[in-house]
C-alpha positions in Angstrom: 54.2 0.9 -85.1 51.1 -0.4 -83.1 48.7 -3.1 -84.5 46.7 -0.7 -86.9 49.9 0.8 -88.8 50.3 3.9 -87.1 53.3 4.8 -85.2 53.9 5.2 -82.2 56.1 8.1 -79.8 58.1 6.1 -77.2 58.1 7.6 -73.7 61.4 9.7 -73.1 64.0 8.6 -70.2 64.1 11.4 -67.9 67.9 11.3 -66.6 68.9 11.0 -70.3 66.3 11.6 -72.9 66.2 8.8 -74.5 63.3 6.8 -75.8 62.4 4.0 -73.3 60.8 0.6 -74.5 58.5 0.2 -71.3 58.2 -3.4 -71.9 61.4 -4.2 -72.5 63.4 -2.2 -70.4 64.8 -3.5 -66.9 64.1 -0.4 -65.1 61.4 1.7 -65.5 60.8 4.5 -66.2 64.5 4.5 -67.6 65.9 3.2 -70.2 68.4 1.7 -68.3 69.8 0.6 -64.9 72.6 2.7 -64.9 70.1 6.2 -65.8 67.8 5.0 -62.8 71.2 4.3 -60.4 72.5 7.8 -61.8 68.8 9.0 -61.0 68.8 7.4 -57.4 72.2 8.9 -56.6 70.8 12.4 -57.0 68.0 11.7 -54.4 70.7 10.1 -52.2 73.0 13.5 -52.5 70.0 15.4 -52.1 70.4 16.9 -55.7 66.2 16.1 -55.8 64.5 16.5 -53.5 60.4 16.8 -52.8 59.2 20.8 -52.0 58.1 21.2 -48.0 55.0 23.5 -48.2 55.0 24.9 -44.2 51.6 24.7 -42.5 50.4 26.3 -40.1 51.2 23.9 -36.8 54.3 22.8 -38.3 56.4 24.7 -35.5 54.0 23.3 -33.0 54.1 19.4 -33.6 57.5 19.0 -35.3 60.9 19.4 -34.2 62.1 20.9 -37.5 64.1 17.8 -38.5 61.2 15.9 -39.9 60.8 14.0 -36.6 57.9 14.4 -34.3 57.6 15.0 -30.9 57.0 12.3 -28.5 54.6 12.6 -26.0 56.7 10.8 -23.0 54.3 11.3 -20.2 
């Protein structure tokens, strides 16, 4: 409940679901360290992963790999 009687919705963990305490959890947005080393493992094994939207000069200035191309002259 918050300081006028009402209560309040907790914010949900989002590798498990459950509620989180944000000031009194030691990792957050988690509700734990193991959900947020559980979470960090997926990015690791490339399970997550952030979308690439192509552009137009990506073929240009870009090697494909992520990289770019160094002007060595």
């Amino acid at each position: 409940m918050d300081s006028s009687g009402r209560r309040t919705k907790l914010p949900r963990c989002p590798m498990c679901g459950g509620p989180v305490d944000i000031k009194a959890t030691p990792a957050p947005p988690f509700c734990s360290a193991r959900c947020q080393q559980i979470d960090l493992g997926r990015w690791l094994g490339e399970k997550h992963s952030v979308p690439h939207v192509a552009s137009s000069n990506d073929g240009e200035e870009s090697r494909g790999d992520g990289h770019g191309e160094l002007d060595e002259s």
